[in-house]
C-alpha positions in Angstrom: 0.0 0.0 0.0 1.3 3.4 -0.8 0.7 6.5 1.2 -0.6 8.7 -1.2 -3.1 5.8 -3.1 -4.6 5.6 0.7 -4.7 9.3 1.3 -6.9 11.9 0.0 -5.2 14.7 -2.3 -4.5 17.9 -0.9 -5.9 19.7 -3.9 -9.6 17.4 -3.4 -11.3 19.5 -0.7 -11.6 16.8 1.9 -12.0 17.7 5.3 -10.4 15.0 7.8 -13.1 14.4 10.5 -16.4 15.0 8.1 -18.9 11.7 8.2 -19.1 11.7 4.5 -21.9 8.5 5.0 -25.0 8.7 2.7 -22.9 10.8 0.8 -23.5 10.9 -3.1 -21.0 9.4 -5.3 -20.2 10.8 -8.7 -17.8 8.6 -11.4 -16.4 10.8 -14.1 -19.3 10.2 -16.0 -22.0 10.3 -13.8 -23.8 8.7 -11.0 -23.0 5.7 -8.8 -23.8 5.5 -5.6 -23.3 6.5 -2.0 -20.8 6.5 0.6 -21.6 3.3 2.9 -18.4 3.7 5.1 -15.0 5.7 5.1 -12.3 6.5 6.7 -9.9 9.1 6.9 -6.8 7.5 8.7 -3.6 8.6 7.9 -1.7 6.4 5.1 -5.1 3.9 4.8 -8.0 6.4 3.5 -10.6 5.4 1.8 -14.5 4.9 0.6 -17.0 2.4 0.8 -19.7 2.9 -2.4 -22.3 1.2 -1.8 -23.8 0.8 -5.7 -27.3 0.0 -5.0 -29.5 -1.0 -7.5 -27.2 -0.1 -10.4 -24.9 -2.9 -10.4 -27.3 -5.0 -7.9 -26.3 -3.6 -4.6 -22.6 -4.4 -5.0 -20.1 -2.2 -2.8 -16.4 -1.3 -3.6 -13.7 -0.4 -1.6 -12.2 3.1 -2.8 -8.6 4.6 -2.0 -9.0 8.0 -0.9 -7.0 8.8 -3.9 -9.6 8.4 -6.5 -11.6 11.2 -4.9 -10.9 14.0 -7.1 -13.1 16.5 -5.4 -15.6 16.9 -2.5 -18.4 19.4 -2.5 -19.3 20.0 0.9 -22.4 21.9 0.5 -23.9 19.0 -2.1 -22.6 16.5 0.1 -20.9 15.0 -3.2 -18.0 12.9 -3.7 -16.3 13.1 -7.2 -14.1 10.4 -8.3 -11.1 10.0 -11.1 -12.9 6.8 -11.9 -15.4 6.1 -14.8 -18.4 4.0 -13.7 -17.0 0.7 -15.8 -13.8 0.7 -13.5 -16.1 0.6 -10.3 -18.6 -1.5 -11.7 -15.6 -4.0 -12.6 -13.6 -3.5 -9.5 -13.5 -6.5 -6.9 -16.5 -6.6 -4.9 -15.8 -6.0 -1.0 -17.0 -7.5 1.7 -16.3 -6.1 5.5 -16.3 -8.8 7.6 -13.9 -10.6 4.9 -12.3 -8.0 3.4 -11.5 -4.7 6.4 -8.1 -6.1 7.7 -6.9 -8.6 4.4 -3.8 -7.4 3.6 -4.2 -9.6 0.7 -7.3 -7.7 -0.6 -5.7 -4.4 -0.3 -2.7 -5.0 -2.7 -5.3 -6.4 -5.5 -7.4 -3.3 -4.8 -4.2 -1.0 -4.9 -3.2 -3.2 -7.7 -6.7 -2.4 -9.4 -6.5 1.3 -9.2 -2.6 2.1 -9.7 -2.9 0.4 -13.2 -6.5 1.8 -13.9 -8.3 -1.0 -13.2 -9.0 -3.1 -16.7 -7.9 0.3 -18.9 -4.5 -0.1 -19.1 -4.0 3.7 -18.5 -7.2 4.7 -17.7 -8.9 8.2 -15.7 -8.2 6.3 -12.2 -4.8 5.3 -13.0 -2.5 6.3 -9.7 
């Protein structure tokens, strides 16, 4: 895991301590989901989306990295990802997934390389 995949970018408006739960989630080209958990620990950041309906209630674990931008007043979360690469990212599970170390590298493995587009918006 690299620090700045897990951590949110300076330039993305975050602010460490908000409960961005329920949030709205926005892929670069359009709507996904909401936030079902985060958190904002140093060096292991990230966003659970949960996808609902859209791709059958599937949720995704997000590095904070992939959050280009956070509107505060909308509540909105903007991500550097397209809606395939979440839609085809692996599927995560709390109770399984939270602490496997294992899990993490494929996700950070997912998301450095742009997950199936060699190259792709999300690439980190």
């Amino acid at each position: 895991m690299t620090d700045r995949q897990w951590s949110y970018s300076t330039s993305s408006g975050h602010l460490g301590g908000t409960d961005l739960t329920g949030w709205r989630v926005e892929a670069s080209d359009g709507h996904i989901g909401k936030v079902d958990k985060h958190s904002d620990e140093a060096g292991d950041a990230y966003v659970v989306v949960d996808t609902g309906v859209w791709i059958f209630g599937k949720e995704v674990l997000i590095p904070a990295s992939s959050v280009v931008r956070v509107d505060l007043v909308e509540q909105t979360l903007y991500l550097g990802l397209s809606k395939e690469q979440v839609k085809d990212a692996p599927e995560f599970h709390s109770e399984k997934h939270l602490a496997d170390q294992q899990y993490r590298e494929e996700i950070s493995s997912y998301y450095r390389t742009g997950g199936p587009f060699s190259g792709g918006v999300g690439a980190i």
